[in-house]
SESE-44241 format. One record per residue (C-alpha): x, y, z; residue in one letter. Coordinates in steps of 0.5 Angstrom, whole numbers, plus 500, padded with zeros to 3 digits. Example, Ala and Ser with C-alpha at 12.3 -4.5 7.8 and 13.67 -1.06 7.14 Angstrom:
<recs>
525491516A;527498514S;
</recs>
This chain:
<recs>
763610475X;769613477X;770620479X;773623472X;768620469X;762622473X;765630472X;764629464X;757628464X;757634467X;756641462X;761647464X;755651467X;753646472X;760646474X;761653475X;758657481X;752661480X;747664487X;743670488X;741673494X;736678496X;739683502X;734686506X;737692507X;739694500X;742700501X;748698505X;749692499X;752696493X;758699499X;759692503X;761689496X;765693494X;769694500X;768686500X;771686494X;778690495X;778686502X;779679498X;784682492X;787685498X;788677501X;790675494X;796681493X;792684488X;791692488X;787697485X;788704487X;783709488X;779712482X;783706478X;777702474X;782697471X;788694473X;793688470X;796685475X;801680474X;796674471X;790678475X;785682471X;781687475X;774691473X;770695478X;765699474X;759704478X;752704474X;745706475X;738703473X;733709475X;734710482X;738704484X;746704484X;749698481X;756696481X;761690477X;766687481X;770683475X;777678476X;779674472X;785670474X;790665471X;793660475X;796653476X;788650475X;787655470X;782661469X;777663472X;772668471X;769672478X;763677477X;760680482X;754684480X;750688486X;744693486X;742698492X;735696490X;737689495X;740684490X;747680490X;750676483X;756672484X;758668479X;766663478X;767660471X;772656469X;775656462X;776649462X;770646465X;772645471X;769644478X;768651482X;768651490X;764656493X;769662493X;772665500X;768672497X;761669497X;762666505X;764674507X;758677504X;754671508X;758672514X;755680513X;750681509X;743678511X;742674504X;736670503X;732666497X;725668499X;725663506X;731660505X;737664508X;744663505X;749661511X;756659510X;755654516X;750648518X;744650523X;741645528X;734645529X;729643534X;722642534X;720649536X;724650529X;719645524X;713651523X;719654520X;722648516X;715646513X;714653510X;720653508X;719646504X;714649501X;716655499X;716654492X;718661491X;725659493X;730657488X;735654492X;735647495X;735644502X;739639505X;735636511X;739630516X;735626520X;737623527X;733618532X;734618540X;735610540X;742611536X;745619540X;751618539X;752618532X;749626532X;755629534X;758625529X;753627525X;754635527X;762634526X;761631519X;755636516X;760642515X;765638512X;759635507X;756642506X;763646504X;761647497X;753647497X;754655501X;751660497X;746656493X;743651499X;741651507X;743645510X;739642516X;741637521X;734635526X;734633533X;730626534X;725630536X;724635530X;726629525X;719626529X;714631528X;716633521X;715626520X;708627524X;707633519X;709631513X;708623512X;713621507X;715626505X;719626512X;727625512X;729618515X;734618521X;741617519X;739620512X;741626508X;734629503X;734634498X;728638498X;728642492X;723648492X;715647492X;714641495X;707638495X;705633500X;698632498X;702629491X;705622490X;708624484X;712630487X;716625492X;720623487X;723630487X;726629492X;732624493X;735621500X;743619500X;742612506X;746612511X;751607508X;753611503X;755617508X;758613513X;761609506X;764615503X;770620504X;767627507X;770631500X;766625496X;759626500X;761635499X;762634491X;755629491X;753635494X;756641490X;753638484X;747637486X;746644488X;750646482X;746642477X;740645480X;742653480X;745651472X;737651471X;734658474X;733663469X;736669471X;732675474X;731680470X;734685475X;739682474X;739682466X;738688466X;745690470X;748686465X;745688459X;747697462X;754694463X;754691456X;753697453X;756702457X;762697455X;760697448X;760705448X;766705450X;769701444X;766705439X;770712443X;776709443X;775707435X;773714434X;778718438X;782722433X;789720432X;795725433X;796729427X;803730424X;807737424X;806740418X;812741413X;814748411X;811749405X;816751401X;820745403X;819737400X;823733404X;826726402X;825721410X;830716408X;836715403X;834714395X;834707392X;841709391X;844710398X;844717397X;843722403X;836725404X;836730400X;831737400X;829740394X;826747392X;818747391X;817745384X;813750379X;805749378X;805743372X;799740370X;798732370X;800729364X;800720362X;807720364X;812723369X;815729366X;822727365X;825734363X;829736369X;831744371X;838746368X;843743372X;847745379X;855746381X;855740387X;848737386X;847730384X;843731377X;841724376X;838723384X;834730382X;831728375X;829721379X;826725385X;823730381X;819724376X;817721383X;813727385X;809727379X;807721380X;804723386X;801729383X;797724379X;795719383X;793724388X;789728382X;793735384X;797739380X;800743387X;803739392X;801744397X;799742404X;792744403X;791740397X;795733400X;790733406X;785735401X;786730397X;787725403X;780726406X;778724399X;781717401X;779716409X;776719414X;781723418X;779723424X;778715423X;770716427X;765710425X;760711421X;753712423X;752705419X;756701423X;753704430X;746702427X;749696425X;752694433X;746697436X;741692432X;746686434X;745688441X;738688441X;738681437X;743679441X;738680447X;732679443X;734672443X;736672450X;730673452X;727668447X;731663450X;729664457X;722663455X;723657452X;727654457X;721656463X;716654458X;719647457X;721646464X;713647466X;712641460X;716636463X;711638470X;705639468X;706632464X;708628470X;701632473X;698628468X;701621468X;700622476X;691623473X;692619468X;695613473X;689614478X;684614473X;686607470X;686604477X;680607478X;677604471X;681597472X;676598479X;670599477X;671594471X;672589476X;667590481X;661591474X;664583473X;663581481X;656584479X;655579473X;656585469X;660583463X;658587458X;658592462X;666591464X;668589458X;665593453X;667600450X;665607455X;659611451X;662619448X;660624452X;656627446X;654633450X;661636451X;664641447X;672643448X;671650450X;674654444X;677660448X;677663455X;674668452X;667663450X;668660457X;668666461X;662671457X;658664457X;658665465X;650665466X;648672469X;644668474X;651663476X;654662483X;661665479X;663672477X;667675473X;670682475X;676682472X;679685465X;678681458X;684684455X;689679459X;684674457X;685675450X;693675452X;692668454X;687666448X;692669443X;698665446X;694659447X;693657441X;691649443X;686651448X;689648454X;688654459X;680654455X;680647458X;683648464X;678654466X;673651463X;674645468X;675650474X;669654473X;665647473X;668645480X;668651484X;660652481X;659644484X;663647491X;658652491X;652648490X;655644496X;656648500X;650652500X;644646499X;649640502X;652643508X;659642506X;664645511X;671645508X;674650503X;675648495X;683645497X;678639500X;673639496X;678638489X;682633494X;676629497X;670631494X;669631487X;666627482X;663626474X;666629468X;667636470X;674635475X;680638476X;686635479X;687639485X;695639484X;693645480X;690649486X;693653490X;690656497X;695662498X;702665496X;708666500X;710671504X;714673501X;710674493X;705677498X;711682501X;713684494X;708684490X;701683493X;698690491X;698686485X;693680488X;688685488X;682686484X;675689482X;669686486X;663689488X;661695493X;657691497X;663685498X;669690500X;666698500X;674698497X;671696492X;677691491X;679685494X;686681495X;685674492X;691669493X;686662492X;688661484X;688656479X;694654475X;690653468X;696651463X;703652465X;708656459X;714659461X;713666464X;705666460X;703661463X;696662465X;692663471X;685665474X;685668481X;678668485X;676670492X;671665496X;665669498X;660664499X;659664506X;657672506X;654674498X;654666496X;657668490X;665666488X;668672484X;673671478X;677677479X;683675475X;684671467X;691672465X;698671465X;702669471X;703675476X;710677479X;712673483X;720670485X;719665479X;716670474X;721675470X;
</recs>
């Protein structure tokens, strides 16, 4: 497949460049860009005067606007610009809460190169994707650095992907070719990923660390985010580039392979809803703003003398304007009056009685008898609104389409997250479905070593004992008073998930996970098991009442706990915490379902009350994923 036609299968939006950043320090950020912006129009030869917000310049269109969003301060840097290539569209949307949009499209279609802006604010700001932190340059790790690389890989609240070369001792001459390459390669990946080159040393113990899932000396590997060690299926994920094909390719080709990895990828991320929000305050402050400008009252003419009825232009015979005395009060009659005043030395009868059947004809038309100035606005007014303001109906009408026009936005970013948590959570089954069939075809086999051939070859009993659980409701409220387990959270966020989940997936789900924490209990208080739930899920389960580990997690992030970790506390008895709450970050993922997936968090008390708490059944919590 050649170039050209490798670019087509390619949408406009995965062509295009999209990156968000969080900046530390937010109250600097809204000044830096700003200051960024005017510095790179300035390189361009482009100017925008002070207090100026718009300005055409030749083939350039530049917008800055100021806004604010409660306590923050917002601003929309915009240039739109025609070139040889075509137009492009550049936004630049910022927050002194700590955020940066910077968005480049194509009109036509075409491949976007990170633009030099994005590089300036990475070389000033300190930007960062959850663990990843956006450079504008290539960074070389050694092994003091793998603690740092294995939670960034699997950080899975990062968006942004990680390419990670390796390298070997038995070949040191091939780094610093490979340290020479790696900035010519990543040139179109800034801003949307970090790329890593490895010492031997470092690649040995990401190796020793991570098994597989480890990169190859002399290889590329793209780690997207959340990368899950433990699962055979997640591997695939995460795509090398061998060494004969960078060795066999020219650098700009490696970078577009890269470019439009990261690309196609940052194509897939929802937008934050800090982000839609600015743009939603843009978007009406614009709309706003048309509605003035239709309304702003047009320059009204100078009124004539009263006395006077003026002819503008020359009469249908070629005659001077001519101007006439104020005619008599008439009444309206069908036909024009046609009887003219006695004539006059040195004026033109015929031009006269013509103007004056014209003037009755307005006096009809109009519905007056005085073509007085008071009477003609009077009557003009009648006709259309004269300060050509819009009606409260047509207002109404655009604030309606601009609530369904985001209505409909917000539903489609549900649907896209929820059918991109579809695909995932069917590979999750296909990878439970495979084992469980090894382990039938197994077990099958050994029945028939043991001359069991009924055994092997007939159909398996149905388990007429178990019913599916018809809502987390019915699980939790089924919770023995004398259980292992304990409910402490709030029953209005588990009817949330039981009204949206009509098909009882999270019933399933929470039904199994109580039934797998109770056995781990059980274990750890009469068996003497001393691992903690991750191992028992892995290692330890058996019967019908399992539950895949891959819907298990230990911990949040740092960063979810950082920003959002007062959320991850939730009601426990006083003799458990005397706050009489405790922070719970273990938690299962019960179905997956775009921002109301469902999940059960729980705090492991076993060793001290011998009880587990359940202080949460609900939907998702905030976190950098969530909207």
């Amino acid at each position: 497949m050649n170039a050209a036609s490798s670019r087509s299968l390619l949408s406009a939006s995965e062509q295009d460049y999209h990156s968000f950043s969080r900046v530390k320090n937010g109250a600097s950020c809204v000044s830096a860009v700003e200051a960024e912006f005017l510095h790179w129009l300035s390189e361009k030869g482009i100017s925008l005067s002070d207090g100026t917000q718009r300005t055409n310049s030749g083939t350039a269109k530049v917008t800055v606007e100021s806004g604010k969003n409660g306590a923050f301060d917002l601003v929309l840097c915009r240039l739109v610009e025609d070139t040889p290539a075509g137009r492009f569209t550049t936004e630049i949307y910022a927050s002194s809460e700590g955020w940066i949009n910077v968005s480049v499209r194509s009109a036509e279609g075409k491949f976007v190169s990170v633009p030099r802006i994005a590089k300036a604010l990475m070389r000033r700001l300190d930007l960062f994707d959850a663990t990843l932190q956006f450079l504008d340059k290539p960074m070389t790790w050694d092994v003091d650095k793998v603690d740092e690389l294995v939670e960034l890989l699997e950080d899975s609240d990062r968006h942004g992907p990680v390419f990670v070369v390796g390298s070997r001792d038995a070949e040191k001459e091939l780094f610093g070719g490979f340290q020479k390459y790696l900035p010519l390669w990543a040139r179109e990946v800034y801003g949307l990923a970090q790329t890593i080159i490895l010492t031997p040393a470092a690649t040995l113990e990401l190796a020793s660390r991570f098994g597989h899932y480890g990169v190859s000396p002399w290889t590329l590997r793209t780690y997207f985010p959340g990368v899950d060690r433990m699962s055979s299926v997640d591997s695939a994920r995460h795509r090398y580039i061998r060494t004969e094909r960078l060795a066999g390719q020219k650098p700009a080709a490696v970078a577009r392979l890269l470019g439009n990895s990261a690309r196609r990828h940052a194509a897939t991320r929802t937008e934050p809803m800090e982000l839609v929000f600015a743009k939603r305050l843009f978007m009406r402050a614009a709309t706003q703003r048309l509605i003035t400008q239709i309304e702003k009252p047009q320059p009204k003419p100078q009124p004539k003398p009263s006395n006077v009825v003026t002819k503008n232009d020359e009469d249908t015979q070629g005659n001077p304007a001519t101007s006439v005395d104020k005619p008599q009060k008439i009444e309206a009659t069908d036909e024009p009056r046609t009887q003219a005043p006695a004539e006059k030395p040195g004026v033109d009868q015929s031009a006269l009685n013509k103007l004056h059947g014209q003037l009755d004809l307005v006096r009809m038309i109009l519905g007056i008898n005085d073509l007085t100035e008071s009477a003609i606005r009077e009557a003009a007014a009648r006709i259309a609104p004269a300060d050509n303001s819009l009606s409260d109906e047509a207002i109404e009408t655009i604030e309606s389409q601009l609530q369904q026009i985001e209505g409909l936005e917000d539903e489609l970013r549900e649907v896209t997250a929820s059918l991109n948590d579809i695909e995932i959570e069917q590979a999750e089954y296909q990878e439970d479905l495979q084992k469980r069939q090894s382990e039938i075809r197994w077990l099958r086999g050994r029945l028939r070593d043991a001359n069991d051939y009924e055994g092997a070859n007939g159909e398996s009993p149905v388990d007429e004992e178990w019913e599916r659980p018809g809502s987390c409701r019915d699980v939790l409220e089924n919770i023995a008073t004398d259980s292992l387990l304990v409910f402490t959270g709030d029953y209005r966020h588990v009817d949330y998930i039981d009204n949206r989940d009509q098909l009882g997936r999270a019933a399933f789900n929470l039904h199994h996970a109580c039934a797998a924490l109770t056995n781990y209990a059980t274990a750890k208080l009469d068996s003497g098991f001393t691992g903690d739930v991750e191992e028992y899920l892995r290692n330890h389960q058996s019967g019908a009442s399992s539950i895949s580990a891959a819907k298990h997690a230990m911990n949040e992030s740092k960063v979810t706990l950082g920003q959002w970790g007062n959320e991850r506390e939730f009601k426990v008895p006083k003799e458990v915490d005397t706050r009489e709450k405790a922070l719970m970050v273990a938690h299962f993922r019960l179905h997956r379902a775009g921002m109301g997936s469902a999940r059960m968090h729980y705090l492991d008390d076993v060793v001290r009350s011998g009880k587990i708490y359940i202080g949460y059944v609900g939907p998702h919590l905030t976190n950098t994923q969530t909207n």
